[in-house]
Structure formats: structure tokens, C-alpha cells
KOLZABA-437215 format. One record per residue (C-alpha): residue in one letter; residue number from 1; y, z, x. Coordinates in pm, whole numbers, padded with zeros to 5 digits, always signed. Example, Ala and Ser with C-alpha at 12.3 -4.5 7.8 and 13.67 -1.06 7.14 Angstrom:
residues 2
+--------+-----+--------+--------+--------+
: residu : num :  north :     up :   east :
+--------+-----+--------+--------+--------+
:      a :   1 : -00450 : +00780 : +01230 :
:      s :   2 : -00106 : +00714 : +01367 :
+--------+-----+--------+--------+--------+
end
This chain:
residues 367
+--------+-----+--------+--------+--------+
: residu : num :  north :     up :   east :
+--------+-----+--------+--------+--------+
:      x :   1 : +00189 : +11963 : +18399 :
:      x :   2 : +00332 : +11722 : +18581 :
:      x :   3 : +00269 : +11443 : +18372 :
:      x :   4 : +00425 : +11590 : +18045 :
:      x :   5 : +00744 : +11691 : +18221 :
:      x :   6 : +00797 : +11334 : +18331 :
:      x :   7 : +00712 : +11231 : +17954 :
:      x :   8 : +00988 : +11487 : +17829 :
:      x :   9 : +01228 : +11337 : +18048 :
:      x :  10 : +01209 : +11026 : +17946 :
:      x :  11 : +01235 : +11119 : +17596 :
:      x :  12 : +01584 : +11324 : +17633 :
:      x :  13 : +01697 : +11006 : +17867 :
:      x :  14 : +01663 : +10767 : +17572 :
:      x :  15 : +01803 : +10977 : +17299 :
:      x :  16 : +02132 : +10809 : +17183 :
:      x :  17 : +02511 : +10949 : +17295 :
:      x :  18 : +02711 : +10992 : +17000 :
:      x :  19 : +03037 : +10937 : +17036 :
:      x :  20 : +03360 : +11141 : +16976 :
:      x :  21 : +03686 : +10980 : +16916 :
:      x :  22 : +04057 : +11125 : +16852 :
:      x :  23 : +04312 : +10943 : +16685 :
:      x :  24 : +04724 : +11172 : +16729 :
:      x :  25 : +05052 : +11036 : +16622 :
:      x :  26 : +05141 : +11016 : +16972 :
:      x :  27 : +04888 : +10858 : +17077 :
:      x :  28 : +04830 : +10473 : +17188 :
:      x :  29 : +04515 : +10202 : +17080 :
:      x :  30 : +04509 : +10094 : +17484 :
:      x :  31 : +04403 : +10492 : +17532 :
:      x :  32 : +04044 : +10559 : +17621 :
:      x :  33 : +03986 : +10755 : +17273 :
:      x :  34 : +03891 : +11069 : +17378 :
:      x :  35 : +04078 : +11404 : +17339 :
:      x :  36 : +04304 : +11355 : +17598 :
:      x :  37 : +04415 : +11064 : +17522 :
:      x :  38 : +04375 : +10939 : +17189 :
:      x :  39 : +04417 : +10658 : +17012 :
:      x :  40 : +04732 : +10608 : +16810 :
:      x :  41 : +04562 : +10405 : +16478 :
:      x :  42 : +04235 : +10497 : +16267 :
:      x :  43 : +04186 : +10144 : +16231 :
:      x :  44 : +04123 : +10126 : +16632 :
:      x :  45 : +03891 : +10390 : +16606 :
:      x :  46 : +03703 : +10228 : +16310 :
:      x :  47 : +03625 : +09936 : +16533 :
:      x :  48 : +03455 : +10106 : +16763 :
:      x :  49 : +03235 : +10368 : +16651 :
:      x :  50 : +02825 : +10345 : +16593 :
:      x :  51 : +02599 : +10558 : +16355 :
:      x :  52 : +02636 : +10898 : +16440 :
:      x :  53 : +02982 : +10871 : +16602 :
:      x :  54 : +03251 : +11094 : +16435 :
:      x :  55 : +03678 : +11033 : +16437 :
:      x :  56 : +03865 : +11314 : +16466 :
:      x :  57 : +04239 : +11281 : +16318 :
:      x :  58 : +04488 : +11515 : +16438 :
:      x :  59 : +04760 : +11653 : +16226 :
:      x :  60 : +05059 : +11459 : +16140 :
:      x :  61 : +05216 : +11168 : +15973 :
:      x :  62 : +05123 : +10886 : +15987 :
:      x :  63 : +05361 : +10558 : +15869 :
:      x :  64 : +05108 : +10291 : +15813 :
:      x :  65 : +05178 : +09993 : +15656 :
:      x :  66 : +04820 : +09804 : +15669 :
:      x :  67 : +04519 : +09839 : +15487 :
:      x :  68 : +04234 : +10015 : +15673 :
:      x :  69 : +03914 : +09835 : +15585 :
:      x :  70 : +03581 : +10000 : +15713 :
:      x :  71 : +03338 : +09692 : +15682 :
:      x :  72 : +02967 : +09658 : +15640 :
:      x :  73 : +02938 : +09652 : +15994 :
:      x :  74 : +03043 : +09964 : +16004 :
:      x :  75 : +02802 : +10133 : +15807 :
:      x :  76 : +02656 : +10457 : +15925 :
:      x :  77 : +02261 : +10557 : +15813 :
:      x :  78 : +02148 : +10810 : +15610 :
:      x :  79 : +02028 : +11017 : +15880 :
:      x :  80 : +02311 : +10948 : +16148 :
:      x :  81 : +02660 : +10887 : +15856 :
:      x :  82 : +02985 : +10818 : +16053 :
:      x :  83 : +03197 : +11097 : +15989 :
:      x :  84 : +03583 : +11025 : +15976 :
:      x :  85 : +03769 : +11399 : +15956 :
:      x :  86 : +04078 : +11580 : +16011 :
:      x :  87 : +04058 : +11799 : +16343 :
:      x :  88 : +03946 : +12142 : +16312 :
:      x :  89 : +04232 : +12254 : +16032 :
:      x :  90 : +04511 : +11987 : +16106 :
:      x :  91 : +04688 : +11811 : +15821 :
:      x :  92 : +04675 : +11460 : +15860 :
:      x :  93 : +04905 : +11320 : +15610 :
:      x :  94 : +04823 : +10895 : +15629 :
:      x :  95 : +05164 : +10779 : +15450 :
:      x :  96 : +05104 : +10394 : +15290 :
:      x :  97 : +05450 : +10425 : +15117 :
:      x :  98 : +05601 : +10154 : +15318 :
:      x :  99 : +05300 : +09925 : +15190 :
:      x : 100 : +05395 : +09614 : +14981 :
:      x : 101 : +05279 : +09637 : +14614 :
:      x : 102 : +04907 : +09566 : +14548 :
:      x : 103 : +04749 : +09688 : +14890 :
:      x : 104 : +04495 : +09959 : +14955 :
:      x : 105 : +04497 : +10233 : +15165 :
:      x : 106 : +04198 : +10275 : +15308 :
:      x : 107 : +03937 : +10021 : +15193 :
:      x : 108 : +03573 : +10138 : +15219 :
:      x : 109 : +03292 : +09886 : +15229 :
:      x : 110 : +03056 : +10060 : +15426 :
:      x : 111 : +02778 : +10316 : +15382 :
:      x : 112 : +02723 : +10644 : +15470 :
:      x : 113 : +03026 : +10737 : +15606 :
:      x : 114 : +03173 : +11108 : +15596 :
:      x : 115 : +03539 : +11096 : +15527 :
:      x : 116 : +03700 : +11457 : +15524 :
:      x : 117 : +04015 : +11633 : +15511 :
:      x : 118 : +04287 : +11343 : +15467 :
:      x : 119 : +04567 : +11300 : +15271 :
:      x : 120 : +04672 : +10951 : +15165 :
:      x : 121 : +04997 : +10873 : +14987 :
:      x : 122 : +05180 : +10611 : +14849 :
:      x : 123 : +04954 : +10300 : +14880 :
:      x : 124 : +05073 : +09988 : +14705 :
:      x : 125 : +04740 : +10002 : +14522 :
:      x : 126 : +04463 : +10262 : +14519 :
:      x : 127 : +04496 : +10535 : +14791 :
:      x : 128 : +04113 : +10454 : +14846 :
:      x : 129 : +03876 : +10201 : +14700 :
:      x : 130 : +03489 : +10244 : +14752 :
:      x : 131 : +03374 : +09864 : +14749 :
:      x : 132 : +03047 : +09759 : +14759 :
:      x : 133 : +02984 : +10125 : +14941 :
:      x : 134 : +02750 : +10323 : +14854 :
:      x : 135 : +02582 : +10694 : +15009 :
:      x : 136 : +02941 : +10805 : +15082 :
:      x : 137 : +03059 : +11176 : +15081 :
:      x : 138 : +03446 : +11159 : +15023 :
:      x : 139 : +03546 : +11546 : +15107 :
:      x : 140 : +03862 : +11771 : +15076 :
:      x : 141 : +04062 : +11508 : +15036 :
:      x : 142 : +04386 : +11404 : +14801 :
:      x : 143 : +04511 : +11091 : +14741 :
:      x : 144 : +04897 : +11110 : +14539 :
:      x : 145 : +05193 : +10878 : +14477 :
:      x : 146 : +04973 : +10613 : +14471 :
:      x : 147 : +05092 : +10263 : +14273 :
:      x : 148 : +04750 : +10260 : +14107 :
:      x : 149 : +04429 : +10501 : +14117 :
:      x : 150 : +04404 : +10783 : +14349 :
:      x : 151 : +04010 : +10693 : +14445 :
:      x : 152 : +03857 : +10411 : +14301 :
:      x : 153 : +03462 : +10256 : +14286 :
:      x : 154 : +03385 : +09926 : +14250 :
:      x : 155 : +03123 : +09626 : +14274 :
:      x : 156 : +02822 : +09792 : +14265 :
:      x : 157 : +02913 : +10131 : +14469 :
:      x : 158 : +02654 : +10329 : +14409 :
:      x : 159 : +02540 : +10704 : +14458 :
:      x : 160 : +02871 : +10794 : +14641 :
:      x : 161 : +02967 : +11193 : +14629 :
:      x : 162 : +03317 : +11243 : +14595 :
:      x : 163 : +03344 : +11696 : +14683 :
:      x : 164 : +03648 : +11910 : +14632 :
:      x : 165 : +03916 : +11656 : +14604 :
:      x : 166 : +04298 : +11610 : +14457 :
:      x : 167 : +04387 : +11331 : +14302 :
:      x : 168 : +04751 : +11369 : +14101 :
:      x : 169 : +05096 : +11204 : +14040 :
:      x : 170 : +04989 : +10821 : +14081 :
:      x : 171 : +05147 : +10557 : +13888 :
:      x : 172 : +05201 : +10228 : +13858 :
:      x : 173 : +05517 : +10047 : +13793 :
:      x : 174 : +05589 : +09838 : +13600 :
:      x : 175 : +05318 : +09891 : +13327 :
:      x : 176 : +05236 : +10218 : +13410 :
:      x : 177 : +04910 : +10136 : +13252 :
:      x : 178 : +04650 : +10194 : +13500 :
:      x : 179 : +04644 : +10437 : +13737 :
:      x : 180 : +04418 : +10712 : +13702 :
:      x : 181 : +04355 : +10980 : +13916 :
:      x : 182 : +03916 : +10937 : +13991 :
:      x : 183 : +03811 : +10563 : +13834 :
:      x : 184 : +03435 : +10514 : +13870 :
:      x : 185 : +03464 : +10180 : +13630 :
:      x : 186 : +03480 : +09838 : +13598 :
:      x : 187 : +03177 : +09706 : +13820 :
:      x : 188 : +03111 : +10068 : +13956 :
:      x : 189 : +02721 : +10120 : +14056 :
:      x : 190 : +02520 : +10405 : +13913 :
:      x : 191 : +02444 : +10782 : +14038 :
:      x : 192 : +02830 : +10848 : +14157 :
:      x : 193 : +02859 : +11234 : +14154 :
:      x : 194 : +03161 : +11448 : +14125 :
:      x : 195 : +03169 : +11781 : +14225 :
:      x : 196 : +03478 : +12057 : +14219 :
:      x : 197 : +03758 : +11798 : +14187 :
:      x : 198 : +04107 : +11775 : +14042 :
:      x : 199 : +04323 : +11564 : +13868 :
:      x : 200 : +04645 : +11614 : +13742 :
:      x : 201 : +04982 : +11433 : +13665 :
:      x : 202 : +04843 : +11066 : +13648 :
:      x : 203 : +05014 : +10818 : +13464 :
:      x : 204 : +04706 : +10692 : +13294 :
:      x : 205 : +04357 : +10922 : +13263 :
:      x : 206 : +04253 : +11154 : +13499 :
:      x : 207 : +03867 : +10993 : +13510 :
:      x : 208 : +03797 : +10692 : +13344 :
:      x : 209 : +03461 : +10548 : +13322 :
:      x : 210 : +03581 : +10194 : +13099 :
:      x : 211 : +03335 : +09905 : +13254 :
:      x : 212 : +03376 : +09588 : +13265 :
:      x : 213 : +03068 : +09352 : +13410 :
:      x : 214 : +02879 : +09670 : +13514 :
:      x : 215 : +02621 : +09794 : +13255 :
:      x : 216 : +02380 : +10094 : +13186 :
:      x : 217 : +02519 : +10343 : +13486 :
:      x : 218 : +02540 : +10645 : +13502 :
:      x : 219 : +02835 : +10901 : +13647 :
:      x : 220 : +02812 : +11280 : +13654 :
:      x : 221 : +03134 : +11542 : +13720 :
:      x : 222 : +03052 : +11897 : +13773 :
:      x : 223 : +03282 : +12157 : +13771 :
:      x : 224 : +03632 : +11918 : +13790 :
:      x : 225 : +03944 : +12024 : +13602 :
:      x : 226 : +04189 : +11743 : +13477 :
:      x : 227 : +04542 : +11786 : +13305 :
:      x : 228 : +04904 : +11674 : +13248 :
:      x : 229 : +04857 : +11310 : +13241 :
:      x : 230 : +05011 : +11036 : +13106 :
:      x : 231 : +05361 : +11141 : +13243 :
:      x : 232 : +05513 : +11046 : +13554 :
:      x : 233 : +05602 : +11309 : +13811 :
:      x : 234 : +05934 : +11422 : +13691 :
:      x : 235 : +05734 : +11482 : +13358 :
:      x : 236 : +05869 : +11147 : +13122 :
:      x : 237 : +05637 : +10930 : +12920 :
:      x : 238 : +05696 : +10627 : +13019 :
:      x : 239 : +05552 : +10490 : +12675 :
:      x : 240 : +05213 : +10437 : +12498 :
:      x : 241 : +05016 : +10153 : +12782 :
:      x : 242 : +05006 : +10512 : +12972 :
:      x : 243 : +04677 : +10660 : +12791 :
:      x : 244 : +04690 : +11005 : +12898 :
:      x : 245 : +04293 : +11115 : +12866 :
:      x : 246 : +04151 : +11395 : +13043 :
:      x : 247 : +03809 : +11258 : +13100 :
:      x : 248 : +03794 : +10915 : +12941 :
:      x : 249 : +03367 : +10835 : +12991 :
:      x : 250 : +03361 : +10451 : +12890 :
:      x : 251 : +03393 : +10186 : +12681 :
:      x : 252 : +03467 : +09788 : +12728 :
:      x : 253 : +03689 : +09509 : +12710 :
:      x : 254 : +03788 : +09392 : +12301 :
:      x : 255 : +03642 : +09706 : +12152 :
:      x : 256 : +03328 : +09699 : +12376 :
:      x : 257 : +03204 : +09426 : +12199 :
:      x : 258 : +02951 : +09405 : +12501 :
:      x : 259 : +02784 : +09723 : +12450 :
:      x : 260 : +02848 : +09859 : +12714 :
:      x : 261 : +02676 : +10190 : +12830 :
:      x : 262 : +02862 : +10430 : +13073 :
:      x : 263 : +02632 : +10759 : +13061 :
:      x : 264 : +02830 : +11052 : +13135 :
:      x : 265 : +02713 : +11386 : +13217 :
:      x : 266 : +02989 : +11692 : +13272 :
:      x : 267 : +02889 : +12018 : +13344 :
:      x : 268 : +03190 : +12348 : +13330 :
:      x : 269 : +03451 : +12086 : +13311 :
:      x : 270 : +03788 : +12163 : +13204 :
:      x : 271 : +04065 : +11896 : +13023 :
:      x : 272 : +04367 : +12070 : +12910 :
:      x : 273 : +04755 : +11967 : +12826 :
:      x : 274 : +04646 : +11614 : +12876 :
:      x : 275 : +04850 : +11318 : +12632 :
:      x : 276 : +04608 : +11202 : +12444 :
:      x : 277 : +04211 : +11338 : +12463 :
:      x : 278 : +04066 : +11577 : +12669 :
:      x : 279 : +03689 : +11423 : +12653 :
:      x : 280 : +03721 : +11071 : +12577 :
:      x : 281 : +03500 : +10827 : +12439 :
:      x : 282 : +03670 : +10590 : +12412 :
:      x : 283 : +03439 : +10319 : +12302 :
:      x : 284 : +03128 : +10443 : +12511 :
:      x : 285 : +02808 : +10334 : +12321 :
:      x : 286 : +02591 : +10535 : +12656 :
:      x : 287 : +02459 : +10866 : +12624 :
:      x : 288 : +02684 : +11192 : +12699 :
:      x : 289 : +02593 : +11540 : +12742 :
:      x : 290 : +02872 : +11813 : +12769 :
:      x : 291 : +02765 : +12127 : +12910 :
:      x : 292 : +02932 : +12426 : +12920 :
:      x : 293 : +03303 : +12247 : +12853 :
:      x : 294 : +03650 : +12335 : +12800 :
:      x : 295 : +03928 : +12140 : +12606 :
:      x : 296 : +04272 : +12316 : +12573 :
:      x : 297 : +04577 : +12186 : +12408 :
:      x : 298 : +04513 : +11801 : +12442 :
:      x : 299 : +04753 : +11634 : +12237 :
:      x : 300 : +04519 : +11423 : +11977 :
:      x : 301 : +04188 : +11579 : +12054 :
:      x : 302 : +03987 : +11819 : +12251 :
:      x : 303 : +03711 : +11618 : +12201 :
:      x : 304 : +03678 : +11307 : +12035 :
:      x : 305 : +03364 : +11118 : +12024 :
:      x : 306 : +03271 : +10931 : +11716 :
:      x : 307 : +03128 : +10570 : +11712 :
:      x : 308 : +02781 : +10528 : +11735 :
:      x : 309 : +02600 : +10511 : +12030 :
:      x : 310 : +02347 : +10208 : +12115 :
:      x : 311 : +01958 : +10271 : +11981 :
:      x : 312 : +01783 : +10559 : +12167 :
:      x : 313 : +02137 : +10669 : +12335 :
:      x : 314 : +02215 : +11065 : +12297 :
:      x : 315 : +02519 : +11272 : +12269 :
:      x : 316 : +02456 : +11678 : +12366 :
:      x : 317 : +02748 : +11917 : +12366 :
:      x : 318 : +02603 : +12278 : +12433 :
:      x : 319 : +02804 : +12564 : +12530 :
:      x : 320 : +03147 : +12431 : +12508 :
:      x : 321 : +03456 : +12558 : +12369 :
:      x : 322 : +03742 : +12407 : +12209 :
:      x : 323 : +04125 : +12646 : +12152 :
:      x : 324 : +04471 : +12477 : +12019 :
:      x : 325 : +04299 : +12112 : +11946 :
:      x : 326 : +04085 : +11923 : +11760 :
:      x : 327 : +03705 : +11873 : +11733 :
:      x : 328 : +03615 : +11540 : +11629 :
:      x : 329 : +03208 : +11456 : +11741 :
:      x : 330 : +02975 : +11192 : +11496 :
:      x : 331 : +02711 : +11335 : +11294 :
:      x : 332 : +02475 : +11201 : +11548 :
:      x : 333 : +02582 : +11448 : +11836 :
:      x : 334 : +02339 : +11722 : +11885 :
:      x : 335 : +02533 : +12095 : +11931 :
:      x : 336 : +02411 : +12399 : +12023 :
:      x : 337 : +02621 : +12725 : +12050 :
:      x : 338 : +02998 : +12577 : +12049 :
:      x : 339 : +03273 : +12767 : +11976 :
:      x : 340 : +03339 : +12566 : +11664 :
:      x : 341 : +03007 : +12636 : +11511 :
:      x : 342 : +02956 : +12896 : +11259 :
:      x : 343 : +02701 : +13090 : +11372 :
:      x : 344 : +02912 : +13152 : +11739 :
:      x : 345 : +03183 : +13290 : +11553 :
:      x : 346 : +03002 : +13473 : +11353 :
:      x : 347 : +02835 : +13598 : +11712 :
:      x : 348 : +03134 : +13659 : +11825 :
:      x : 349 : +03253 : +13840 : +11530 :
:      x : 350 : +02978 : +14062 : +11516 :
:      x : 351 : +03007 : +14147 : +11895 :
:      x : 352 : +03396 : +14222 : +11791 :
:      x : 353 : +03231 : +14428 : +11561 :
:      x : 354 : +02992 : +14636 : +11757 :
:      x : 355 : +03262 : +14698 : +12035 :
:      x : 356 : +03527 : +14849 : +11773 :
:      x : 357 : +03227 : +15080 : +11668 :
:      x : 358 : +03172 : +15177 : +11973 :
:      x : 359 : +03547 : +15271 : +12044 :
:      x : 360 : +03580 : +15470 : +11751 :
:      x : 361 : +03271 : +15673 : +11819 :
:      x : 362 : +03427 : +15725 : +12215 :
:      x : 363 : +03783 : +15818 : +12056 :
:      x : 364 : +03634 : +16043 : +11820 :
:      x : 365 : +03464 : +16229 : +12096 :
:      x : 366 : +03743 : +16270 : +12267 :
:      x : 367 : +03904 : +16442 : +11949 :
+--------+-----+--------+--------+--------+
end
């Protein structure tokens, strides 16, 4: 007995200490860290925390000027991700407004990392940019009055998830031509998930998937809602460089003449009041599949998705429903039960039908 008691103890006595540090508006980087004195920058933090460790931000704003980069270094593991959150139910509010034109708000290189509960405004470029990061959860968070895209993925970042988050009201002078509100694109890595987020307001698209250098990835959105964009805040158009797409799933430089294959999937997504499109194809030549969509009142289209797709590439829509906009899907897409088709309206219809009957045979009773 005695021998496995000293074996137990040594096994608690090497287990690792994770560390908890606090970052406060009034607090100071030459602090200790902890919650009685915290430090005053997340970038201080950052620096030194291990796998496992978690930041907690108090409420409060914060007037930050630099860039916070999270490096390689930094990387968390998949079973012990760095967690970077807002305390308990504070606010922290990180304002990047006073940032010079084409810098980033928080810069995220790293992987697995847990980054929950902010708010980032005003950065001089994107509010966040995932690069080269990959095995991220970006949480409850909302990035607005950003000079370019809310949250952005590049080079290669790869099977992020991106849960419950805002993204509205960015823009970017003097074009206004680019900012979007989620952009997995350009050199974005495959298997980036979506789940339960929002965009609204953005000068350009709210998502858009167009690649350039990255090939044959794929990106799926669950349960997001996007509308109003292409307008600035105070609801102008500042002209036709601001696209205003709902979901805008791919496509490539000079008419994709690359080939280019985003694959999209979006399942109970919703793209309404938006410019231009509500599901975009832009020029997309990857397989799509639309489950159980909405489009509402987009200006040119509900759903537009027309030029052919490269050789064994599919296009599903199933279960989705178009009011007050146009339907405009290639003979090549496979549908099943759209509001559109004939036989669901005449399933509807029929169900009309069958309730009136059964009114009339209630009201009569009551007679």
C-alpha cells in the first residue's frame, strides 16, 4: 500500500500548473498577472502564457493602437488550446480606431487557441485575421467599424470554427470595395466551419468565399443569417465596387479563368435585403449544396447560380425557399422540394385545401 501511494504522489507532483492571467483597463504590464493585479495589455499576456493557460479580459475599453499578433510560438494543442476570454460576463470592448490605415487588430497565427467574448472595433484593416492558424474556435465575438473585413482567413488556415459571432458595419474607404463581414478566401485552407453567425451592414458581402492561389477547399456555414449590405452605416451606397452579396461562395481572379473550386455547404441559412444576391456564385466552378435555405428580398437574386461547374462537381438545393426575388439555378442543379417547384405548391395548395375543409365542417357544427 505503501508503494502505490508514493507512485500516486509522484504522479499529481508532475502534472502541469496551468496558468491564469487577468488583463483590466487599470491595470499595468510590470503587474504580476494575476487577479489582483493584472496586467494592463493582452499583448503582455500573450507573451507569456503555455498550452493550457487561459487570459481573462475584464470589462472595459480598451484604446489600442498596435496590432496584437499571437505567433506560432504561441500555439496551444488540441488537447490543452489557450483560451483568451472575456471575464465571467464583462464587456471588453478592444477599440483599434486610433490605428493607422492598413493594420490588424488582432493577428492570429497560432493554433488552437480559444478566443471568446470580445469585441473589436475600428481596426485599420481586418478586426481579426486567422493566418496560417488553424484548429481555432473564435466564440461570441463581433468585430464592427472595421476599415476592411470583420474576421478574415488566410494562407492555408485550416479547420478553424468561427461560433455565434457578429460581424456588421465594416467598410473600407476609399474604394469601399472589400470589406466583408466573414471572408474565408483568397489562400484560406479547407474544413473552416461556421456555425450561428451574423452579418449585417457590410460594405461589400457578408461571406465571401472568392480564392485566389488556394484551390479545391471546402467551407461550411450552418445556421448564419446575413443582410443589408453593400451600404455604409448611415444606409448610402457608396457606388457599384461595393458588391452587396449575402453569401457570395467563390469564384477567381479574370472570370475564374483558373478554375477555381470553393465547395460550399449551407445548412438553414438566411440572406435577405442584401444589394445584390442573397446566395452567390459568383464564378464558383466547386460543388454547393443548399439545405434548408432562405432568400428574401435580395435586390437581383435570391439565388443565382448558373455557370457550369468543373467535371464531377454538384450543385443540391433541397428544402429551400425563395419570397419577393428571383430564382435563377443551371439546369445542372439537382432540387428537391423548393418552394419554387411545382409539386410544393401544389403541396401546399392542397394542404390550404384540406385546412379550409376542415374549418367549414368545424363552423358548420357550431351552426
Amino acid at each position: 500500500m505503501k508503494f502505490v501511494f508514493l507512485c500516486l504522489s509522484f504522479i499529481v507532483l508532475t502534472q502541469p500548473l496551468l496558468a491564469q492571467k487577468y488583463v483590466a483597463t487599470d491595470g499595468d504590464d510590470a503587474n504580476p498577472g494575476n487577479f489582483e493585479q493584472p496586467f494592463g495589455t493582452i499583448a503582455k499576456a500573450v507573451a507569456e502564457v503555455l498550452s493550457g493557460d487561459t487570459i481573462y479580459v475584464r470589462g472595459g475599453v480598451y484604446d489600442l493602437t498596435a496590432t496584437i499578433t499571437i505567433t506560432a510560438a504561441r500555439s496551444g494543442t488540441e488537447s490543452q488550446m489557450i483560451t483568451l476570454t472575456a471575464f465571467n460576463d464583462e464587456v471588453p470592448l478592444l477599440d483599434f480606431s486610433g490605428q493607422s490605415l492598413g493594420s490588424r487588430g488582432i493577428s492570429l497565427r497560432a493554433n488552437y487557441w480559444h478566443i471568446r467574448g470580445l469585441q473589436i472595433k475600428g481596426a485599420g484593416d481586418n478586426g481579426m485575421e486567422i493566418n496560417f492558424g488553424s484548429n481555432n474556435i473564435i466564440e461570441n465575438c463581433a468585430f464592427f467599424e472595421n476599415r476592411d473585413t470583420g474576421l478574415q482567413l488566410s494562407n492555408g488556415s485550416a479547420n478553424n470554427r468561427i461560433i455565434n459571432c457578429d460581424s456588421y458595419y465594416n467598410a473600407d474607404p476609399p474604394d469601399y470595395a472589400d470589406a466583408d463581414g466573414f471572408a474565408p478566401k483568397l489562400t484560406v485552407g479547407s474544413g473552416n466551419y461556421f456555425y450561428g453567425c451574423r452579418a449585417w451592414g457590410n460594405v461589400d458581402d457578408g461571406w465571401d468565399g472568392y480564392l485566389r492561389e488556394a484551390d479545391d477547399v471546402t467551407t461550411t456555414l450552418e445556421n448564419c443569417w446575413t443582410w443589408g449590405n453593400g451600404y455604409l452605416k448611415d444606409g448610402s451606397d457608396p457606388g457599384p465596387q461595393a458588391n452587396g452579396n449575402g453569401f457570395k461562395m467563390g469564384g477567381g481572379d479574370n472570370s475564374n479563368s483558373e478554375q477555381l473550386m470553393h465547395h460550399a455547404i449551407l445548412t438553414n441559412c438566411v440572406a435577405f435585403s442584401n444589394k445584390n444576391k442573397g446566395f452567390d456564385q459568383n464564378n464558383n466552378v466547386g460543388s454547393m449544396t443548399l439545405l434548408h435555405c432562405t432568400g428574401y428580398g435580395n435586390q437581383v437574386a435570391n439565388y443565382r447560380i448558373q455557370r457550369a461547374l468543373n467535371p464531377g462537381q454538384t450543385l443540391t438545393v433541397k428544402n429551400c425557399v425563395s419570397f419577393a426575388g428571383l430564382v435563377q439555378l443551371g439546369s445542372f442543379a439537382v432540387q428537391e422540394a423548393n418552394s419554387w417547384m411545382p409539386v410544393w405548391i401544389s403541396a401546399c395548395r392542397s394542404k390550404a385545401r384540406r385546412r379550409t375543409s376542415v374549418h367549414s365542417k368545424v363552423i358548420l357544427v357550431r351552426v
